[in-house]
C-alpha positions as CSV (number, residue, x, y, z in Angstrom):
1,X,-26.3,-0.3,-17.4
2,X,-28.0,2.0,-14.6
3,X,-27.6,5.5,-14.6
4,X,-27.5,7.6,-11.2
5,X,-28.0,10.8,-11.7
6,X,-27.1,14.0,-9.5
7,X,-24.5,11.5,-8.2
8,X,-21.8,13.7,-7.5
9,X,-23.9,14.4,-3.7
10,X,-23.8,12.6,-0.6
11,X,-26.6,10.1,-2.0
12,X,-25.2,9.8,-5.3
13,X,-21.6,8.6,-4.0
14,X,-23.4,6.1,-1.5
15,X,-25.6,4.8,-4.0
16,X,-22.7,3.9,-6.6
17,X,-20.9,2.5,-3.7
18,X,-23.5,0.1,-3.1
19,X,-24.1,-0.8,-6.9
20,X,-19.8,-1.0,-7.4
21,X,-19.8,-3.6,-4.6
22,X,-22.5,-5.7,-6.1
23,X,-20.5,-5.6,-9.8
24,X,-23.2,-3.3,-11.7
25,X,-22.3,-1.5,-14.6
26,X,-23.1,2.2,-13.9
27,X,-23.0,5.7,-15.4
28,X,-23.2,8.9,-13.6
29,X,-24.9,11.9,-14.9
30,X,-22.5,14.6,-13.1
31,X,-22.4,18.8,-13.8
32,X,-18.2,18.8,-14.1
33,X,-15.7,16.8,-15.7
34,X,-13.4,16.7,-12.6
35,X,-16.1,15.4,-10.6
36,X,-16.7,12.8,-13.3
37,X,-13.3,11.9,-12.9
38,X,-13.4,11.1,-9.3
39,X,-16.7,8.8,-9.4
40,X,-14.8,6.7,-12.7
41,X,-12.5,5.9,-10.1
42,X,-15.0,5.1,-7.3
43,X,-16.9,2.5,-9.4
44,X,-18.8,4.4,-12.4
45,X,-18.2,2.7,-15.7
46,X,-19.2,5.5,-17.7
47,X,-20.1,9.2,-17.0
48,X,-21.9,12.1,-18.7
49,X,-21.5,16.0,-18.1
50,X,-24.5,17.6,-18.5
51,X,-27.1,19.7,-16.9
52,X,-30.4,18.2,-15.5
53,X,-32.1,21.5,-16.6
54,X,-31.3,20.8,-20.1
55,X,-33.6,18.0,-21.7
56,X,-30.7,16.4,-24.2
57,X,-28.7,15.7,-20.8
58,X,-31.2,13.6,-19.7
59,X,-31.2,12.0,-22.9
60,X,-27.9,11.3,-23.7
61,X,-27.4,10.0,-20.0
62,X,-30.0,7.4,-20.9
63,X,-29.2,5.8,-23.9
64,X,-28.9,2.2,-23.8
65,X,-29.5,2.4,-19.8
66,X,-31.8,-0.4,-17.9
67,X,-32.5,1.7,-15.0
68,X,-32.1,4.7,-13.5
69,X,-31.9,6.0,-10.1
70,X,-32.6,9.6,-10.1
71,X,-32.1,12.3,-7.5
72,X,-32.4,15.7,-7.6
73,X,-30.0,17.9,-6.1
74,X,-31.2,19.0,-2.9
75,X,-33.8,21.4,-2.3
76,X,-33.7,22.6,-5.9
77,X,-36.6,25.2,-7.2
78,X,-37.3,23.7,-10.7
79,X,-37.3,19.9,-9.2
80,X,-40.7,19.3,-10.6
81,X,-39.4,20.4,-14.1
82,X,-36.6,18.5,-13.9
83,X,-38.7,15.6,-12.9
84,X,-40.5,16.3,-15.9
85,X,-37.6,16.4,-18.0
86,X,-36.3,13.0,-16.6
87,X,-39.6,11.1,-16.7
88,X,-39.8,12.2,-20.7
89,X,-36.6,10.9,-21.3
90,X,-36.8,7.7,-19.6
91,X,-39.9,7.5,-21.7
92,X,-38.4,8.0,-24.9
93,X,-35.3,5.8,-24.0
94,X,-37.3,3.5,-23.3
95,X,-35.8,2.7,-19.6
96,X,-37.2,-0.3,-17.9
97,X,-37.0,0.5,-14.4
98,X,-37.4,4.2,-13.1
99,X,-36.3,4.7,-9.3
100,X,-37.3,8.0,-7.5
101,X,-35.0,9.6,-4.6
102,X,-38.1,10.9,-2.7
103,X,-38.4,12.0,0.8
104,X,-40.1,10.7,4.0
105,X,-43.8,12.2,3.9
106,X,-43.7,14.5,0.6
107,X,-47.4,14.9,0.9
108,X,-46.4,17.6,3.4
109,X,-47.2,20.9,1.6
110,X,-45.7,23.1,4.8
111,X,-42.2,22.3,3.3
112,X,-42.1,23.2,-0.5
113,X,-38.9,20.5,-1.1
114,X,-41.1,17.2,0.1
115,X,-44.8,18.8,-2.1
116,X,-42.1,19.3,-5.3
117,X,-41.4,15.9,-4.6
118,X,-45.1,14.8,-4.4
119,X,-45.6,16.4,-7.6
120,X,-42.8,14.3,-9.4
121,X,-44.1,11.1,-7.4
122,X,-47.6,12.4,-9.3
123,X,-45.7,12.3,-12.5
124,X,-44.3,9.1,-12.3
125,X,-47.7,7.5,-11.8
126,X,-48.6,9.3,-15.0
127,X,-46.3,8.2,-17.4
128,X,-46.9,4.4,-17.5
129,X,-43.2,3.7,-16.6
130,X,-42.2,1.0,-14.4
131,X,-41.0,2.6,-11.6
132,X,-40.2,2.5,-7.4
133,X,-40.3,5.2,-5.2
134,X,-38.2,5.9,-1.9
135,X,-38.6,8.0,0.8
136,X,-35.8,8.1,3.2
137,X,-36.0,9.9,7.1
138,X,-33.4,12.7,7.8
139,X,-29.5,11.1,7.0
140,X,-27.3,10.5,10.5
141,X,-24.9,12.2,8.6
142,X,-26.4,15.3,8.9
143,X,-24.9,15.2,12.4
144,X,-21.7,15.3,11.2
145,X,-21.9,18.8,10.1
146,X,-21.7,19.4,14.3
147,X,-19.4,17.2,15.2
148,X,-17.1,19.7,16.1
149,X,-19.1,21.4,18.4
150,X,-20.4,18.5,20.1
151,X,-16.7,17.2,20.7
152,X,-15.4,20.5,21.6
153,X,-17.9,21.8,23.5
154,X,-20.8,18.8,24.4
155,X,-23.6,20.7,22.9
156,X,-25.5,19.6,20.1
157,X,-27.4,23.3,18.8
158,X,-30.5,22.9,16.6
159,X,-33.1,25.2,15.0
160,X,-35.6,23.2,16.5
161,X,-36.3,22.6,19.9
162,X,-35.0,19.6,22.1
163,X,-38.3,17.8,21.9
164,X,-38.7,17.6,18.7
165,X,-39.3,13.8,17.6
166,X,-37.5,13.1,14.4
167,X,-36.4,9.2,12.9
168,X,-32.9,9.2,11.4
169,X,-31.4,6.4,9.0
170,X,-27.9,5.7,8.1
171,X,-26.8,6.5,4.2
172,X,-25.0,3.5,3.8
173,X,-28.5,1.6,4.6
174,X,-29.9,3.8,2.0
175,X,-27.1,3.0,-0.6
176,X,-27.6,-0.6,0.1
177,X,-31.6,-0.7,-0.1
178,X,-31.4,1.6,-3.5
179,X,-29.2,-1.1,-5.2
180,X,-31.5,-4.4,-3.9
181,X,-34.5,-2.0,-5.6
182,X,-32.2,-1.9,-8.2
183,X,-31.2,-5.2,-8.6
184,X,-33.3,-7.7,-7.0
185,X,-37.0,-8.3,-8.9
186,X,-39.8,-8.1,-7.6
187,X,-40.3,-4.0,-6.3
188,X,-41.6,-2.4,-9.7
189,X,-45.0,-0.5,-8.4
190,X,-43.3,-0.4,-5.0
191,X,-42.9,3.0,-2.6
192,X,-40.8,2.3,0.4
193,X,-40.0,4.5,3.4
194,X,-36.4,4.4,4.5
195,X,-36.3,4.8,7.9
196,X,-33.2,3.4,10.6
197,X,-34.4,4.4,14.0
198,X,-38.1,5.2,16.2
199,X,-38.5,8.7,16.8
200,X,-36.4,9.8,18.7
201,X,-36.3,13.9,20.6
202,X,-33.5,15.8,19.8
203,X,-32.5,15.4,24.4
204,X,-32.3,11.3,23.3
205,X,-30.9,11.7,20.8
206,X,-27.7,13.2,22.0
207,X,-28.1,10.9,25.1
208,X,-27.3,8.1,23.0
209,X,-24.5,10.5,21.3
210,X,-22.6,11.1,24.8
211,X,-23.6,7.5,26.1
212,X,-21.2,6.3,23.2
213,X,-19.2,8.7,23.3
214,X,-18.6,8.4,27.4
215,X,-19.1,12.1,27.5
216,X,-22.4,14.8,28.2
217,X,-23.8,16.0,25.5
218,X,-26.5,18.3,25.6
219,X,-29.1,19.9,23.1
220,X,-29.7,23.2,23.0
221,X,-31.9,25.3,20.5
222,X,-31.2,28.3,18.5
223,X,-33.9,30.8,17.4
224,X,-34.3,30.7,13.6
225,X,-33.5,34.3,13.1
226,X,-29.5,33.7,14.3
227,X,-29.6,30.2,12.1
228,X,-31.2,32.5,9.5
229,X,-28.5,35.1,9.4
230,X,-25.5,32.4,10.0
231,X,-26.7,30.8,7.3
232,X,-26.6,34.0,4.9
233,X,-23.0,34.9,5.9
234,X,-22.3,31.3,4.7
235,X,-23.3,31.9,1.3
236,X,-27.2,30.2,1.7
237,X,-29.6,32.4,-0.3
238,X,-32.6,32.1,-2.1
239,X,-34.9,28.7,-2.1
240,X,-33.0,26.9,-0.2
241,X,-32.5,29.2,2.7
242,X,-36.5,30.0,3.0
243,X,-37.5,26.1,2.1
244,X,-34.6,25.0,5.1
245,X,-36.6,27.5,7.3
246,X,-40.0,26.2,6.6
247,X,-38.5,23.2,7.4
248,X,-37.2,23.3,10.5
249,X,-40.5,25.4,11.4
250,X,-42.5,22.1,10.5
251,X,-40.2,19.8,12.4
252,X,-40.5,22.1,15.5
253,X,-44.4,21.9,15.5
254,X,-44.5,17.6,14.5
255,X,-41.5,16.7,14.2
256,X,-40.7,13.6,11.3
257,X,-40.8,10.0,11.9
258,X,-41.9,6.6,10.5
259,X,-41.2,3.3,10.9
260,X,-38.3,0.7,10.3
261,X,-39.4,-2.3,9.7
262,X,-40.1,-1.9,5.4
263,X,-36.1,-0.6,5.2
264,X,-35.3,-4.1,7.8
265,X,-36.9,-6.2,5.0
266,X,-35.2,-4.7,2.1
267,X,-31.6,-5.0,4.2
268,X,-32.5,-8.3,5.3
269,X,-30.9,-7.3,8.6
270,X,-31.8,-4.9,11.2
271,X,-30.9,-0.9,10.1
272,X,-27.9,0.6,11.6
273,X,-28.6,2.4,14.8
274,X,-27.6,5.8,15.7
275,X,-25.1,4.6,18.2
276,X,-23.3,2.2,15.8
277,X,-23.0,5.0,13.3
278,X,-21.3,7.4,15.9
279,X,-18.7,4.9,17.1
280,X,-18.2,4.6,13.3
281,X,-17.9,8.2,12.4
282,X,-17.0,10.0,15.5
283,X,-14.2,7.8,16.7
């Protein structure tokens, strides 16, 4: 049995995904029932409700477990405790395989969510647990959260400016290296970048965009204090709002990029490329 947890997210659901299709047995550590309902019926074998906050979660979640691929949910405050939490009860479950949801260069302390993840990464080294660590780039999906404005209106508008160099990869790559790690031996000790494409500025970026597309798209930057107050009428607040803003200060000064060729040899294939996933998603 391997245990996702925080798999009700966008990682989560690809990750099971990949496990389902190779025929493991998983259980899903999920907040609500109905959303524990919904991944039973995607793949899951079994699921728990519970709160990573909460110490017996993690412990009930990994009774009788092999392995567990755990993810925090994005850009949480106590992600260090509940590292902490998870890595105790892993420990006292006795889990054989432990396999961290990190992020491409954590041991960058200008954005708080990658250092919290350095500090967990820290932990795991600690506890004597067989474990693997992946970093994965910035998803492609995230583009998806403009796709109506660069359909509509053939501008792609960023809090970062045009330049900026960032690597993507493709989720579905991810879910598919995460269950090899998972499933295949031979990566216990292991910490592996995911990353699909070079670095690429945000003006290629959407070249290759309207290239597939066969239609001009163009980036375009907003100032952080309109993305800032957009994204306080939507409801953002808190840690996540200032730890989004430090990030996209960070990208705009070095952007975020690494190399391909470590998530090639764990697909055994070349990663998907940017222009593959638009045709994919966008059409």
């Amino acid at each position: 049995m391997i245990l996702i947890t925080g798999a009700s997210g966008k990682t989560g659901r690809a990750v099971l995904g990949a496990l389902a299709r190779r025929g493991a047995e998983t259980r899903v550590l999920v907040r609500r029932q109905e959303q524990a309902d919904e991944l039973l019926q995607k793949g899951a074998v079994e699921s728990v409700i519970g709160d990573m906050t909460n110490a017996e979660s993690f412990l009930q979640a990994m009774k009788d477990v092999r392995a567990v691929y755990h993810i925090c949910p994005n850009m949480h405050p106590q992600e260090r405790e509940i590292g902490r939490l998870a890595l105790k009860a892993a420990r006292a479950e006795k889990v054989e395989h432990f396999v961290y949801h990190s992020v491409l260069h954590p041991h960058t302390e200008k954005m708080p969510h990658h250092w919290q993840k350095m500090r967990v990464e820290e932990m795991i080294f600690e506890t004597g647990l067989s474990y693997t660590i992946l970093q994965p780039a910035p998803y492609m999906q995230n583009i998806l959260a403009f796709q109506e404005e660069i359909m509509e209106k053939g501008s792609y508008t960023v809090p970062y400016p045009p330049g900026t160099r960032l690597s993507l990869v493709d989720l579905a790559d991810v879910g598919e290296a995460v269950a090899s790690v998972l499933l295949d031996p031979g990566h216990e000790g292991a910490i592996y970048e995911l990353v699909g494409t070079k670095a690429m500025t945000q003006a290629e970026t959407v070249a290759i965009i309207g290239k597939t597309l066969k239609r001009e798209v163009v980036a375009a930057e907003t100032d952080l204090k309109t993305w800032r107050r957009r994204a306080i009428e939507t409801g953002l607040e808190g840690y996540a709002l200032e730890t989004l803003v430090k990030m996209f200060e960070y990208y705009a000064m070095y952007g975020l990029w690494g190399n391909s060729t470590t998530l090639q040899r764990l697909l055994g294939r070349e990663p998907r490329s940017l222009a593959d996933f638009v045709l994919t998603e966008f059409i």
